[in-house]
C-alpha positions as CSV (number, residue, x, y, z in Angstrom):
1,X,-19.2,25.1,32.3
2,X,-17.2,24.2,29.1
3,X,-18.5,25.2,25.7
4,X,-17.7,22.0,23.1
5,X,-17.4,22.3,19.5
6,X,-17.1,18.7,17.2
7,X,-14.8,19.2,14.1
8,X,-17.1,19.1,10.9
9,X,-14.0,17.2,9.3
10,X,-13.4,14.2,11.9
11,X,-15.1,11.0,11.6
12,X,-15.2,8.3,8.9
13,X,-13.8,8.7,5.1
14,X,-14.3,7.4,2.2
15,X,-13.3,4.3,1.8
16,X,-14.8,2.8,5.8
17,X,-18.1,4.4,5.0
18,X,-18.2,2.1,1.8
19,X,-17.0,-0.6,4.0
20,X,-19.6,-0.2,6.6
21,X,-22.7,0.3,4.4
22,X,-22.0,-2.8,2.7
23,X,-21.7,-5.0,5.6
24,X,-24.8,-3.2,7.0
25,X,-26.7,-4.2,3.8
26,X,-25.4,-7.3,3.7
27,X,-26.4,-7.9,7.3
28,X,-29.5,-6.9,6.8
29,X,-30.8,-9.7,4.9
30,X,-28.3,-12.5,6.4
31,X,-27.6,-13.7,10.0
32,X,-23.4,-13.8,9.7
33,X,-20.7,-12.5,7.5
34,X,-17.2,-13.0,8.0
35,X,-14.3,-9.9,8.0
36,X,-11.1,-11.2,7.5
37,X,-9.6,-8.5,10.0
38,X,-11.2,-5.3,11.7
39,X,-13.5,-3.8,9.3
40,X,-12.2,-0.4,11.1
41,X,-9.8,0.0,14.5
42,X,-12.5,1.4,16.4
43,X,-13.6,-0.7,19.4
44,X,-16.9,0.5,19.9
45,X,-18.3,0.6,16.4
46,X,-16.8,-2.9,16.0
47,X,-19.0,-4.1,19.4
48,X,-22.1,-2.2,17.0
49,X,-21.5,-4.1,14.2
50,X,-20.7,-7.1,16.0
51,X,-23.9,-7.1,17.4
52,X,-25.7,-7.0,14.0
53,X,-24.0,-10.6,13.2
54,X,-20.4,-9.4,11.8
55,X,-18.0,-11.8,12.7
56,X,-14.0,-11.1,12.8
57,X,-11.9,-13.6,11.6
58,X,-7.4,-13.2,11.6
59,X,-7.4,-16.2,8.6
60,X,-10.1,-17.5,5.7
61,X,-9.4,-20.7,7.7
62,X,-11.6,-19.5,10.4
63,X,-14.4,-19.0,7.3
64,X,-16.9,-22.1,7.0
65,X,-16.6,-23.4,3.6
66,X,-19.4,-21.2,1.6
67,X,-18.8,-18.7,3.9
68,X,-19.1,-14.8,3.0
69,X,-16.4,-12.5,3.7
70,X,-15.5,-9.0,3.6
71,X,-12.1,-7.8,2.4
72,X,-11.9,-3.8,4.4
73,X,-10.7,-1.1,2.8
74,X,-7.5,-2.0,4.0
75,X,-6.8,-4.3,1.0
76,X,-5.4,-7.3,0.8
77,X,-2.7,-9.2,-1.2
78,X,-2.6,-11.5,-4.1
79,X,-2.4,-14.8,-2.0
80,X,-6.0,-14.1,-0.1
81,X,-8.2,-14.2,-3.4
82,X,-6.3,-16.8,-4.6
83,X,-7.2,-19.1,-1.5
84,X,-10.6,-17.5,-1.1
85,X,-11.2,-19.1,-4.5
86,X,-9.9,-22.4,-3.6
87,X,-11.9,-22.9,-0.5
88,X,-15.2,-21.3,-2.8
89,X,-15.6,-18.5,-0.2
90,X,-18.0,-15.5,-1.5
91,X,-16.0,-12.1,-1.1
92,X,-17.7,-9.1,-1.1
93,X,-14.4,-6.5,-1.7
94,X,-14.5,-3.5,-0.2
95,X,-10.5,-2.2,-0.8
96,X,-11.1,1.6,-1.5
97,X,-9.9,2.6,-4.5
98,X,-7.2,4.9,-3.7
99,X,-5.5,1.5,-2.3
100,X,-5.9,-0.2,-4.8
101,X,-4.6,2.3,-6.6
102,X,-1.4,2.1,-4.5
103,X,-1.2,-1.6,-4.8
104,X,-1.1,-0.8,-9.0
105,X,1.4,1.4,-9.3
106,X,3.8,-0.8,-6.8
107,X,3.6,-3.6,-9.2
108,X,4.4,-1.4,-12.2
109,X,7.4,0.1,-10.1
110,X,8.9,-3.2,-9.2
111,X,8.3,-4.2,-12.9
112,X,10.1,-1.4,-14.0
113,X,13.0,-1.7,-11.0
114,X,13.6,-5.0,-12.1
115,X,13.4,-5.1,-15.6
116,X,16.1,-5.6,-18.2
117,X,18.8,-6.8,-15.5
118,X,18.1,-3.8,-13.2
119,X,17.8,-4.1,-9.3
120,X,15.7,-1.3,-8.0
121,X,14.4,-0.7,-5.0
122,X,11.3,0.0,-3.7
123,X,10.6,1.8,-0.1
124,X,7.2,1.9,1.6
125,X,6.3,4.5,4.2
126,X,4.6,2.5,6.6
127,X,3.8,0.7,9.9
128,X,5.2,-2.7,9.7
129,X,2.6,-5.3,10.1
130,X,-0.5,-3.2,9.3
131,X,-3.2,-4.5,7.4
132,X,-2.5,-1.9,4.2
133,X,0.6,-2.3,4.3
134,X,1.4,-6.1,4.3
135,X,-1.3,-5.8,1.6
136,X,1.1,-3.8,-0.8
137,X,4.0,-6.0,0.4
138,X,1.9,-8.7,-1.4
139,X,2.1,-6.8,-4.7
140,X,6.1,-7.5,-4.5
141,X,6.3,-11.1,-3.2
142,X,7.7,-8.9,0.2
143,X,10.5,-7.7,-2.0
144,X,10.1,-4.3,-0.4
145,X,12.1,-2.3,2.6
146,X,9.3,-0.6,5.1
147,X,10.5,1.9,7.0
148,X,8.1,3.5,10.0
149,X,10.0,6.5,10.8
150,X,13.8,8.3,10.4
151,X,15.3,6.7,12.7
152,X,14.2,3.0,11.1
153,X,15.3,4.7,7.9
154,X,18.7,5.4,9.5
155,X,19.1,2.0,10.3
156,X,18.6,0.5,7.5
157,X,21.3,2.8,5.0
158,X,23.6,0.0,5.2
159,X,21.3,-2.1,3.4
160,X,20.8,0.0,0.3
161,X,22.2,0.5,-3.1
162,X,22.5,3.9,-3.4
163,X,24.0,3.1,-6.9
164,X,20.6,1.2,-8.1
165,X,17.4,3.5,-8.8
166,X,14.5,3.7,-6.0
167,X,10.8,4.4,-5.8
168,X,9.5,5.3,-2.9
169,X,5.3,5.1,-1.7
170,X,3.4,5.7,1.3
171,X,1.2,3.9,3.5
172,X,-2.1,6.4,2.3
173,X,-2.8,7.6,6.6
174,X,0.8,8.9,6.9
175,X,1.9,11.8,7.7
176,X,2.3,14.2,4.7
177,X,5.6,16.3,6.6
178,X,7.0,12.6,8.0
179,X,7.1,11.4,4.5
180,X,8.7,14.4,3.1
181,X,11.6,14.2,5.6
182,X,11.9,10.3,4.7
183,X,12.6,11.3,0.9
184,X,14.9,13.9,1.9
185,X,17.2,12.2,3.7
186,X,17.0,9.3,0.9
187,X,17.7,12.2,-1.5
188,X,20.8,13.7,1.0
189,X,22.3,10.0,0.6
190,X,22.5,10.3,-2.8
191,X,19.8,8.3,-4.0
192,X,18.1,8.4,-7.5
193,X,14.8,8.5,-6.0
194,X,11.4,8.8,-7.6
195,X,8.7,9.6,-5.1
196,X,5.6,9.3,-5.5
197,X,2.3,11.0,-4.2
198,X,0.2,8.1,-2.8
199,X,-1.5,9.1,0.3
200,X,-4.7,9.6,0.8
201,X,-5.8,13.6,-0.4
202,X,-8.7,13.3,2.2
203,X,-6.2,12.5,4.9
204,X,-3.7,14.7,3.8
205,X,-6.3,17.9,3.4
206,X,-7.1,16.9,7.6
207,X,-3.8,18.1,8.5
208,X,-3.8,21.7,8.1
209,X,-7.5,22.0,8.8
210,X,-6.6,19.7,12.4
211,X,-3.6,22.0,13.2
212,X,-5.9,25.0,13.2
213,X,-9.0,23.3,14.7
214,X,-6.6,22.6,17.8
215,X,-5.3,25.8,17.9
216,X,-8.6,27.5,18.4
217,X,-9.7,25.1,21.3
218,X,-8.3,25.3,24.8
219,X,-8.6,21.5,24.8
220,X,-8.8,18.6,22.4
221,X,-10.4,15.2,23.1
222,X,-9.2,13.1,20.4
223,X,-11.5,9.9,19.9
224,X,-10.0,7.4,18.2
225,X,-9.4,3.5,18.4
226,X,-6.1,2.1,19.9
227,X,-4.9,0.0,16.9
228,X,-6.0,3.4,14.4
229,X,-2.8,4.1,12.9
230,X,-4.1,7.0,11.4
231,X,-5.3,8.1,14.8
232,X,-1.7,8.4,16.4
233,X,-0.6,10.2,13.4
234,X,-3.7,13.0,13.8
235,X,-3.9,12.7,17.7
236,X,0.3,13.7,17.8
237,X,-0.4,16.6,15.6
238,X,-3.0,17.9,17.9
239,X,-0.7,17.8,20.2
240,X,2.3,19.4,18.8
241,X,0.3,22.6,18.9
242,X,-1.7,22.1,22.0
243,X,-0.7,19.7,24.7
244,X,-4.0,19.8,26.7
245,X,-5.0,16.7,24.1
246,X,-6.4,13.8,25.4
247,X,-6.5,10.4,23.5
248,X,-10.1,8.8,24.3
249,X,-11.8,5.7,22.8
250,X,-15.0,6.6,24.5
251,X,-17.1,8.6,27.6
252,X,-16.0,6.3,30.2
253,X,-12.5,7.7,29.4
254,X,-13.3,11.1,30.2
255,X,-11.1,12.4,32.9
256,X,-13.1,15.9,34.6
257,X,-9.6,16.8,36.6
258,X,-8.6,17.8,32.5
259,X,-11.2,20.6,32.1
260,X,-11.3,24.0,33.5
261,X,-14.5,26.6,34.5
262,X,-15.1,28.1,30.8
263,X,-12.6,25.8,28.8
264,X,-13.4,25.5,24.8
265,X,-13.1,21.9,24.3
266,X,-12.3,20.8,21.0
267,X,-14.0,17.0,19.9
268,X,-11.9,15.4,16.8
269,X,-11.5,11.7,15.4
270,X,-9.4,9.3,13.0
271,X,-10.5,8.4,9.7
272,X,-11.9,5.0,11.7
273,X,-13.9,6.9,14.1
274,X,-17.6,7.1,13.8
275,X,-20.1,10.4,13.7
276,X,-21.8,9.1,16.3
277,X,-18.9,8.8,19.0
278,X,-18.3,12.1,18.4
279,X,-21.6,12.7,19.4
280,X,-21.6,10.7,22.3
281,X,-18.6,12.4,23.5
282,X,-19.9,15.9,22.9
283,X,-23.5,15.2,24.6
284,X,-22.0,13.9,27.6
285,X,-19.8,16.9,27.8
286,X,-22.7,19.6,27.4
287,X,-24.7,17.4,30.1
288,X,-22.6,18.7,32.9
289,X,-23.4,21.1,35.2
């Protein structure tokens, strides 16, 4: 028999419980609204909201003229509000804060890059292509480099003036120690780099708090969404310190030949993962025999 413990700091944050509870209100008192993307990369709480009448949409062209939609917490860039307002869609906006936030002070930084004859640049820590990130992309026109990793960094060298200033932000789910090694390399080429602080404190605080939570357990079932970009982040630093951690998105994923007679299993989440899967997960596992 296996003893299972949830982490009290897994599940939803800020910004997707906003999200949610305004769809869910919304919902409430109308048969349909429209998310222009996933509200959250978790497949199972998107089938639970799909069921309540929330509709995904890739494009505002998929929205029926009137239609409502819901802009995630993700953000979005310039061009969508514009052409929300031109086809007289309702938005309800639901961009946390903190990205907007980030989406601020990258305009002010390109301002100041490219002011007065000057040709900055400005570096995103990011996943190319994710929602958050093509939304702060908007904030420059896409006059940004976005680099994933070091070895993307590497690459790309060539293509920088080291002689120009640079600003440097990050996606707010990334990895506090990835982006730190970003800047210093930037900084060991020589660049005149400003860096600044932009992701998420609530994400960030999860690191050291997840490192030790995986320590203590003898295995880690990591419940997460496949597209959860914050989930590979926090599911490969459970596994840097223990390497009986298992990515799931649900029970049916649940492999016994994993456990042992006595094992303390360990029951964690991304940002985008629900409570209640959590739950799930741990209910099933105190069920066995």
């Amino acid at each position: 028999m296996v003893s299972v413990e949830i982490d009290p700091g897994s599940g939803f944050c800020g910004g997707v419980i906003r999200a949610i509870t305004r769809a869910e209100n919304y919902l409430a008192g109308h048969p349909r609204m429209y998310s222009l993307g996933d509200i959250v990369h978790n497949e199972a709480e998107l089938s639970r909201l799909r069921e309540r009448g929330l509709v995904t949409v890739n494009s505002l062209s998929d929205v029926p003229e009137g239609g409502t939609v819901l802009i995630r917490a993700h953000g979005e860039p310039p061009g969508t509000y514009a052409e929300a307002a031109r086809r007289k869609l309702e938005l309800i906006d639901c961009s946390c804060p903190v990205v907007l936030q980030l989406q601020k002070r990258i305009r002010e930084s390109y301002a100041r890059l490219h002011g007065a004859g000057r040709h900055g640049q400005v570096i995103i820590f990011g996943r190319v292509g994710h929602a958050e990130v093509l939304g702060l992309l908007g904030q420059v026109s896409g006059d940004a480099l976005v680099v994933e990793n070091e070895p993307m960094l590497r690459q790309a060298l060539d293509q920088l003036d080291f002689s120009q200033p640079m600003e440097i932000f990050s996606q707010t789910t990334k990895s506090p120690s990835e982006y730190a090694a970003i800047c210093q390399l930037l900084r060991e080429r020589g660049a005149r780099l400003v860096v600044h602080d932009t992701i998420c404190a609530q994400v960030a605080n999860r690191h050291e708090r997840l490192l030790s939570f995986a320590r203590e357990h003898d295995v880690i079932l990591f419940v997460s969404g496949r597209a959860s970009s914050n989930g590979k982040v926090l599911s490969d630093l459970c596994r840097r310190v223990n390497e009986r951690t298992y990515v799931i998105g649900g029970t049916d994923e649940i492999n016994p030949a994993w456990f042992c007679n006595q094992d303390r299993v360990g029951i964690c989440g991304a940002t985008s993962t629900p409570k209640w899967l959590l739950e799930d997960v741990a209910n099933y596992l105190t069920r066995w025999p």
